[in-house]
N, C-alpha and C positions, 0 to 999 in steps of 0.2 A: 170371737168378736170380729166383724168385720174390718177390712182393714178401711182408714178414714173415719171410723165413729168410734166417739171418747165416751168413754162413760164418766160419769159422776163420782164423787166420794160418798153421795148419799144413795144409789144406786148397788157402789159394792164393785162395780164395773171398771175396767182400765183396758187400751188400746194396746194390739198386738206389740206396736216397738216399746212402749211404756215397760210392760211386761219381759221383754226380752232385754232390753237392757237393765232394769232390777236382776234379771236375775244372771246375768252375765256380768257384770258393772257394779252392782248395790254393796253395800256390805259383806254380806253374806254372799258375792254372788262369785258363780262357776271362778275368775279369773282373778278375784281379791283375796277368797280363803284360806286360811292356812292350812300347810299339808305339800301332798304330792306334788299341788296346781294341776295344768294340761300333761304334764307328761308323765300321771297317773292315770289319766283317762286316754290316750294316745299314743303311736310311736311315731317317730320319724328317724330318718338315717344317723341322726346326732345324735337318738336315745340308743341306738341299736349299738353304737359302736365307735369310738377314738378315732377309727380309719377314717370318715367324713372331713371329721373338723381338719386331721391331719392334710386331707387332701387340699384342701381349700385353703390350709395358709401354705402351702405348694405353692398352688395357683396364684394366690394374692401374691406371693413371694416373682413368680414370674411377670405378672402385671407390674412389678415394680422394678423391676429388671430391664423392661421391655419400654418404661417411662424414664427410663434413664434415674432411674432413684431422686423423686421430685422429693422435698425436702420435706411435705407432706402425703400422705396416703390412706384415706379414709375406707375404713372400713364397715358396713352398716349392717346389723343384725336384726330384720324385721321381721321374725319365723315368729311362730305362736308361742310362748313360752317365756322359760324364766331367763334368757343371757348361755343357754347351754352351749347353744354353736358358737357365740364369741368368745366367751371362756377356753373355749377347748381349741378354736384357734388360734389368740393370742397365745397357750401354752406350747403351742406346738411351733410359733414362731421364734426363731432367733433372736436372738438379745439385741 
C-alpha cells in the first residue's frame, strides 16, 4: 500500500503505519506479547553480559562524584526492551 492512501474496512485495505503499529503496538503485537519480548528476537551488550550494566553504574557512580553528590540523580533507561539495563545497574550500584 502506498504510503498517504487509507483503505477502507469494506475494501479489506489498511495504511502502511496502521499496519505497523498493530503489529508492533496491538495486542498481539511484536512489543506487548508474552514470552522472551525483544530480547528474544535481539542482542545488545546488556543481553550479552553483567560487565555492561556494571560499567555503567561505574560511570553514573562517577557522574555523581563529579556533581558533588546532588541530592538527586536521575537515571533513565530508554534502550528497546523490558528494564534489563536498569535492573542490572541499579544492582550493581551501592546501597
Amino acid at each position: 500500500m502506498t504510503a498517504g492512501i487509507r483503505g477502507t474496512a469494506e475494501d479489506g485495505f489498511r495504511g502502511w503505519r496502521e499496519a505497523a503499529r498493530e503489529a508492533l503496538y496491538g495486542p498481539d503485537g511484536f512489543y506487548r506479547r508474552p514470552g522472551a519480548g525483544p530480547a528474544g528476537h535481539f542482542r545488545t551488550s546488556v543481553h550479552a553480559s553483567p560487565l555492561y550494566a556494571r560499567s555503567v553504574a561505574r560511570l553514573l557512580g562517577r557522574v555523581d562524584e563529579a556533581l558533588g553528590r546532588p541530592p538527586a540523580l536521575d537515571f533513565v533507561d530508554m534502550a528497546a526492551g523490558r528494564g534489563e539495563l536498569v535492573t542490572g545497574v541499579l544492582g550493581a550500584l551501592p546501597a
